[in-house]
N, C-alpha and C positions, 0 to 999 in steps of 0.2 A: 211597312214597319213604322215611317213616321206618321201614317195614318191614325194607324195601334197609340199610337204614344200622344197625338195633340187628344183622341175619344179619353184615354187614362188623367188627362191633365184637367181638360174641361170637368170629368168627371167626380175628380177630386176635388175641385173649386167648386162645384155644387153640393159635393157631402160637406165640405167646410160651410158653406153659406148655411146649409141648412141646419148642422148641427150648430154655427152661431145664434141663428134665429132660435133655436130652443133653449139654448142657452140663456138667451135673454129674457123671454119669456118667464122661465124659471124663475130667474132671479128678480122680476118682476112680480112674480105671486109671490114670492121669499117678502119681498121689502114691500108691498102696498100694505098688507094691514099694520108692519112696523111703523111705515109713513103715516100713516091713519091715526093710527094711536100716540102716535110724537103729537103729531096737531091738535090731536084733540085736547092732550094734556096741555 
């Protein structure tokens, strides 16, 4: 059982890592042409 539960735990800390990392990505393509176009102007 606590076997079951440290696989669930690591597991879940990898779906969070991963959905962060796309998360940021995201919001990276979001904001680089806004940052782009702040500078340029």
């Amino acid at each position: 059982m606590s076997d079951f539960l440290s696989t669930l735990n690591v597991s879940v800390i990898w779906w969070h890592n991963v959905l962060n990392i796309k998360e940021l990505t995201f919001r990276n393509v979001l904001l680089l042409p806004i940052a782009t176009q702040v500078s340029v102007v």
